[in-house]
N, C-alpha and C positions, 0 to 999 in steps of 0.2 A: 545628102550624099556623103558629105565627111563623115559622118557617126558610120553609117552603114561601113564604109568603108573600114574605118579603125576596126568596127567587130570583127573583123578577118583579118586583121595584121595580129605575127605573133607578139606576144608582148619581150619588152624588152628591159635590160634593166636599168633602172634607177641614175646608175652613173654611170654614162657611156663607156668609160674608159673601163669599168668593171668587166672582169671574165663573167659567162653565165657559166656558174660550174655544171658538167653532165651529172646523170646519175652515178652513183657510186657503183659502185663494182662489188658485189658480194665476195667474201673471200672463200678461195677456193682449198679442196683438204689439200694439205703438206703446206702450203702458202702462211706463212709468217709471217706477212707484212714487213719481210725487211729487204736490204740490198743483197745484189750477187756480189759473193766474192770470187769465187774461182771456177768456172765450167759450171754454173749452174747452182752452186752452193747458197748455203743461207747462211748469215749470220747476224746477229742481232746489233746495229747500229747504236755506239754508245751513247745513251743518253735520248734515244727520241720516244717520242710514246706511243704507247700501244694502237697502232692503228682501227683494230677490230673492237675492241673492249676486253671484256675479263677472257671470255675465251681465248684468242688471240696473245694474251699475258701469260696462259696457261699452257699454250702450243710453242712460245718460247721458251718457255723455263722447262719445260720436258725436255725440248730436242736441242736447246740454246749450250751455249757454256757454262761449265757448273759455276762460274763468277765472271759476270758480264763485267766487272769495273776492276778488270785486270792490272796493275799500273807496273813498271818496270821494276821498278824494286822487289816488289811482292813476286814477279816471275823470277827475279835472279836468285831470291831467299831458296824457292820452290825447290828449284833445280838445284841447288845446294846442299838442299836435304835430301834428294834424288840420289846425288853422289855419294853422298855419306850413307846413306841407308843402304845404296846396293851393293857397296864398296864392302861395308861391314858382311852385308850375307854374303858376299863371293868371298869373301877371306874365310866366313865362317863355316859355308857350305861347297864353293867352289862355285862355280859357273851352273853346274846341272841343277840350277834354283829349281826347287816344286813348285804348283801353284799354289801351298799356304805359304809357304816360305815369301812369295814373288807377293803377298797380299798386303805381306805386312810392312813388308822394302815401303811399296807403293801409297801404301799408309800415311807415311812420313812426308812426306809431298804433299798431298792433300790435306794434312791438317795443317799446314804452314797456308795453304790456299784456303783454310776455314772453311774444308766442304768435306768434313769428314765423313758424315753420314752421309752426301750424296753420294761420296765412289764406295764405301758401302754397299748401299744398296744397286749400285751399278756393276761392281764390279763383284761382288761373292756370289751369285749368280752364274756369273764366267765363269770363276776360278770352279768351284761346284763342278760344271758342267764339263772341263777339261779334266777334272781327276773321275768323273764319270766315263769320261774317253779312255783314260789310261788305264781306270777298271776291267773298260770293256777289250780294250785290249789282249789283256792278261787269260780272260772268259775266252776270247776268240783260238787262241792257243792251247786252254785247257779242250774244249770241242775239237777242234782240228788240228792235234798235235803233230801230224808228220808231213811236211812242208814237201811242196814242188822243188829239185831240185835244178832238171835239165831247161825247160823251157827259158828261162830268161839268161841263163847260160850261153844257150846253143843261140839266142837273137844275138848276143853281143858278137859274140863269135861271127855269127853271118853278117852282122853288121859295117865290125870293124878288122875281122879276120884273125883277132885273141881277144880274151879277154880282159879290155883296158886295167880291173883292177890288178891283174898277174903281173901284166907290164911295167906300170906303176912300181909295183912292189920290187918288181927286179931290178930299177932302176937305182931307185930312190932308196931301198931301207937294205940295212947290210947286218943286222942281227941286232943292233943298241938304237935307244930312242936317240937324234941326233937334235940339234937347235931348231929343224926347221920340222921335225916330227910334233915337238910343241909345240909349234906355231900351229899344225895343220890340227892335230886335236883341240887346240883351244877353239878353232874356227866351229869345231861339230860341236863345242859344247856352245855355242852363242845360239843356237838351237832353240835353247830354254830362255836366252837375253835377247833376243833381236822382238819377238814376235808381241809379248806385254808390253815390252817397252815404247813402242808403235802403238798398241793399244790407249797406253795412255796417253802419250802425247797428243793422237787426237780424241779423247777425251777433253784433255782441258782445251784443245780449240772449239771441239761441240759436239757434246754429247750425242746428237745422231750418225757423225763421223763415226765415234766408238759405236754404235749399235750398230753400224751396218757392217763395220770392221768383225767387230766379234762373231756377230752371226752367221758370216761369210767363212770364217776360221773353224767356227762349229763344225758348220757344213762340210768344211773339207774333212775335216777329224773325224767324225761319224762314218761319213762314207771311205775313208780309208779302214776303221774298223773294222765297217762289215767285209770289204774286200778280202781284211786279214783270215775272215772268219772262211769267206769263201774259195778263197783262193790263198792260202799260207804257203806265202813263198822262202826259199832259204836264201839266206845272200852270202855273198863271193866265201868267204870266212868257212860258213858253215860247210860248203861247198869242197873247200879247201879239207878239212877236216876230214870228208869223207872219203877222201882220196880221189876225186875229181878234178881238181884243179892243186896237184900238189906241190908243196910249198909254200902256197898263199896261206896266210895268216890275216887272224885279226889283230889289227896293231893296236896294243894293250896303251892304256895311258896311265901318267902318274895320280895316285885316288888324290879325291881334295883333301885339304887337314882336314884329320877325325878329330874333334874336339871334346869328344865325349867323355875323354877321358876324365878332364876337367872339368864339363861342364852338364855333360848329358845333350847337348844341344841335338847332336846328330838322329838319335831315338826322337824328339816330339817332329816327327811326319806325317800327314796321312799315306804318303808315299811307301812306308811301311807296311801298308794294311793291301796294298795294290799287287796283284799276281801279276810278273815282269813279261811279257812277247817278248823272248830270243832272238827272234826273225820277224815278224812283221817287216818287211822290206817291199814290198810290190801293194801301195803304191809306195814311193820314198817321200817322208812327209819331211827328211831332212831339206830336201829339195822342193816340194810343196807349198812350205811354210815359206823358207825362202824366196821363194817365185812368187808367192801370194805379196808376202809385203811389198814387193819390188813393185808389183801389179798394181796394187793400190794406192801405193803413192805416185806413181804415171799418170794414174786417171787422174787422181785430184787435181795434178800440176799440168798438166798436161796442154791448158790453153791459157799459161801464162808463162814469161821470159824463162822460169825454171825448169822448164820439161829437157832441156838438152842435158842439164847437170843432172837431172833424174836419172835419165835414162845412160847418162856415161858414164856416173859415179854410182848409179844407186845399181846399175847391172854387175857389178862388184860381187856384191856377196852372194848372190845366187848362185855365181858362177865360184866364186872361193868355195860355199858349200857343198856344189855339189862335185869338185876337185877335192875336196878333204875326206865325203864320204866314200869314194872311188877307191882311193888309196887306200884309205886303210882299211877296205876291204869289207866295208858295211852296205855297199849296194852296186848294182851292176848299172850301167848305164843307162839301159833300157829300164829299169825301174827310179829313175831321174826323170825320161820323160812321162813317162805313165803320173809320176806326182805334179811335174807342170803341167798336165793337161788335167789332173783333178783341179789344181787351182784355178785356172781358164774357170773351164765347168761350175765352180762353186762361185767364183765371182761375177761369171753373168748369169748364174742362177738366180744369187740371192739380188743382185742389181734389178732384171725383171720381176722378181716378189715385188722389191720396193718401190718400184715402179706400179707394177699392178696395182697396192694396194695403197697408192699416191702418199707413200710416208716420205718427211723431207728427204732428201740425199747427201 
């Protein structure tokens, strides 16, 4: 009766005090095997090992940090040569960096972090595809050269009962650039500084940060494109010009040093080879781009002690941006919200792709 019995007891193990480990858990696609860091994030725990095997090792190093054994020194070098490099191109170029100009700043930083050829190959891609945008810009304008004048006019109007930029202007500018005219231009050229600079930084936290960042930026940049192409609107300025809103001006800025004289620097662009949009204003990507970053760094932070300063300090420049392009007469209000709600739309676009297609986030 004992035998028979024990045949149907399940077996146990060895040393009591021993766990029975369950079955293992197959890993699942986007799954890394590593710890959450913020709302769901991945990142790769220094130093432990590959839970999955060589696959596993491989879905790391793709989506991970382009240098897991980051140590403090090596990040304060980084960002030193960050300073130095962009410092030089805004002296040299001014603030309205291009995307080759902005590739090579960026350069400088990653080969201090010994990962030259990973932002490379990560990042000329982007830069590529943003001066594809600003090709296609240019294309959109040559197609549909004679822009909408009244419609987003006549909303501000109905909106706010004038047109904020006229008011602004009346207020505020009295025929000379004054101290705080430069301040507000400098604000519309951070345009070209705010948005890579965000790119990278989450880059070197982890590489699928930067690809959903970028891809998400794409997104909005293309579909304001076509917008341009479909609906070419004029904004406040142009407007102005026509004798529609007269008085209003575009508030001119002082150009950056031309250094070409000296050096030629100013000629090696591709930005010279790019047909310029006048108007492209509806949707406002000055306000887009702005509202996107601010977006994206909310979510990330968002379920940790940091969301409050996100959202107090980082609502800042969105709202400075889209105060600078008002004034001076580059976009009507109503084409400020039309580009927040591109960004919305392009960031839980691309969030559902990445979702659907279960890549990490």
């Amino acid at each position: 009766m004992e035998s028979a019995k024990n045949e149907y007891e399940a077996l146990r193990a060895v040393d009591p005090g021993a766990a029975v480990e369950g079955r293992a858990v197959a890993p699942q696609p986007g799954h890394l095997g590593v710890t959450p860091l913020v709302g769901g994030e991945w990142s790769v725990p220094e130093g432990k090992p590959y839970e999955y095997g060589e696959g596993d090792r491989e879905a790391a190093e793709r989506w991970g940090p382009p240098r897991e054994d980051l140590d403090r020194r090596t990040a304060v070098l980084a960002a030193g040569g960050l300073t130095v490099a962009l410092g030089i191109a805004i002296w040299l170029f001014g603030l309205g960096l291009t995307p080759d100009r902005y590739l090579l700043a960026l350069l400088v930083p990653a080969l201090v972090l010994r990962r030259g050829r990973r932002y490379l190959l990560d990042f000329v891609p982007f830069a590529v595809l943003l001066v594809i945008y600003a090709q296609s810009r240019g294309i959109a304008h040559l197609l549909s050269p004679h822009p909408y004048y009244l419609p987003q006019m006549d909303a501000d109007k109905f909106i706010f009962g004038a047109v904020p930029s006229e008011s602004l202007q009346h207020w505020l500018w009295n025929g000379t650039q004054q101290w705080y005219d430069q301040v507000v231009l400098a604000v519309t050229r951070l345009h070209f500084i705010v948005p890579p600079l965000l790119a990278f930084a989450l880059w070197v936290k982890r590489r699928a940060l930067f690809y959903r960042f970028a891809a998400t930026m794409i997104a909005l940049s293309f579909a304001g494109a076509v917008t341009f192409l479909l609906f070419p609107a004029a904004p406040p300025w142009a407007a102005g010009e026509k004798g529609l809103l007269p008085g209003l001006i575009r508030i001119p800025h002082n150009p950056a040093p031309d250094p070409s004289g000296a050096h030629g620097y100013h000629a090696i662009s591709v930005s010279r080879l790019i047909d310029p949009n006048p108007y492209a204003a509806i949707p406002s990507l000055h306000a887009g781009y702005a509202f996107l970053c601010f977006l994206f760094v909310v979510t990330l932070v968002w379920k940790t002690r940091w969301r409050w300063w996100a959202l107090g300090v980082g609502v800042l420049y969105p709202l400075a941006q889209s105060f600078a392009v008002v004034y001076t007469g580059n976009h009507y209000v109503v084409d400020l919200m039309i580009g927040y709600l591109y960004a919305i739309a392009a960031l839980a676009g691309v969030w559902w792709l990445w979702r659907r297609w279960r890549l990490p986030a």
